[in-house]
BAKE-432773 format. One record per residue (C-alpha): residue in one letter; x, y, z. Coordinates in steps of 0.25 Angstrom, whole numbers, padded with zeros to 4 digits. Layout:
# BAKE-432773
+------+-------+-------+-------+
| nuza |     x |     y |     z |
+------+-------+-------+-------+
|    A |     X |     Y |     Z |
...
+------+-------+-------+-------+
END
This chain:
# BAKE-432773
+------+-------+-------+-------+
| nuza |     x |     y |     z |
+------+-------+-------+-------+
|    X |  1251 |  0233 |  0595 |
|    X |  1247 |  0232 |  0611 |
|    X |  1247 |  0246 |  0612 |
|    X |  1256 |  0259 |  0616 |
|    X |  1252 |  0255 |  0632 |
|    X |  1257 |  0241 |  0632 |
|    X |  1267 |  0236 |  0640 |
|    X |  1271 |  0223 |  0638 |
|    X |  1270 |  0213 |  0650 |
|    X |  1283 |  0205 |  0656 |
|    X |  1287 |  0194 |  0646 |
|    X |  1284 |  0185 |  0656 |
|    X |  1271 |  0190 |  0661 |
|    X |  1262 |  0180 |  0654 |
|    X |  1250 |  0184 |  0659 |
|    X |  1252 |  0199 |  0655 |
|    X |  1255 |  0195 |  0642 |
|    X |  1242 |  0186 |  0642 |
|    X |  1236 |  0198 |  0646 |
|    X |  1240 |  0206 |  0635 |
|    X |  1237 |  0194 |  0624 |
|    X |  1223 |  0194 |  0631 |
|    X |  1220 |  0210 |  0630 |
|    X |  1225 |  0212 |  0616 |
|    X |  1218 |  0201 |  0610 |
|    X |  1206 |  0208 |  0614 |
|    X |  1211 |  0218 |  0608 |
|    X |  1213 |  0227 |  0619 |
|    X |  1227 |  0238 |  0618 |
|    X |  1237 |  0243 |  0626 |
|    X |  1233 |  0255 |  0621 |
|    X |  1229 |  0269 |  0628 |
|    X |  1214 |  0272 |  0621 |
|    X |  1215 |  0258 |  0615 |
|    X |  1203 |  0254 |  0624 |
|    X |  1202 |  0252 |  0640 |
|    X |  1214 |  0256 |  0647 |
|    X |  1214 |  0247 |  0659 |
|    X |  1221 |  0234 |  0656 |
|    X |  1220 |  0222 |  0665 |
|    X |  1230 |  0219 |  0673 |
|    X |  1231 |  0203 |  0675 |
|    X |  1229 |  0191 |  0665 |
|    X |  1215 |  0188 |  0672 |
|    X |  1208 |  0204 |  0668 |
|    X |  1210 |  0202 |  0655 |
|    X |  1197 |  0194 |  0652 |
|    X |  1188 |  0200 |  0659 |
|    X |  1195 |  0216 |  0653 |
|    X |  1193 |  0210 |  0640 |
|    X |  1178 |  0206 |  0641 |
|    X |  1174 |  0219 |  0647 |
|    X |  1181 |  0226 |  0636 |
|    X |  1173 |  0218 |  0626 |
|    X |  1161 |  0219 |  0632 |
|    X |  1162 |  0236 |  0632 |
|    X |  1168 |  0235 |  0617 |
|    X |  1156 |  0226 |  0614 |
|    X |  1145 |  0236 |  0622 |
|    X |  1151 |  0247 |  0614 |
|    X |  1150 |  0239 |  0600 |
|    X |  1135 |  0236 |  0603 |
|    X |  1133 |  0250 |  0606 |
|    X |  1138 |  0255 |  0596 |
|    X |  1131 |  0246 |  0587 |
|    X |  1116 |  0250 |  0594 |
|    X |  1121 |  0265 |  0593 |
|    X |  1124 |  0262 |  0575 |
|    X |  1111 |  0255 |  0574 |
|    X |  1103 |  0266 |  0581 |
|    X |  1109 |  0277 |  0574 |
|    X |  1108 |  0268 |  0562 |
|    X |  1091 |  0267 |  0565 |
|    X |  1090 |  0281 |  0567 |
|    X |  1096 |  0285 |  0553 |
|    X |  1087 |  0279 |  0545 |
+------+-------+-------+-------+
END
């Protein structure tokens, strides 16, 4: 399932199609409210879109976590 806004790359566009491997495996979609909308355009974008990505999903995990463990605190 890539996703309803998907549109597949020329058969011979390898590097698209690299692209593409690259992005889902990091489990990004082609989906509208899946995540970010902006997709990179070339081969070369990926990696760096992909570890910014990460880097906010991990932000937002480590906040949420200190957020559980105050409201945790304060309960008792």
């Amino acid at each position: 399932m890539m996703g309803r806004d998907f549109k597949a790359p020329r058969k011979s566009a390898s590097k698209q199609w690299e692209k593409v491997q690259q992005l889902r495996n990091a489990g990004i979609a082609f989906e509208f409210g899946s995540g970010p909308v902006y997709r990179p355009a070339k081969l070369r974008e990926v990696a760096p879109f992909i570890e910014r990505i990460e880097m906010m999903q991990s932000e937002g995990r480590q906040l949420a976590h200190r957020f559980k463990k105050r409201s945790t605190t304060k309960a008792r």
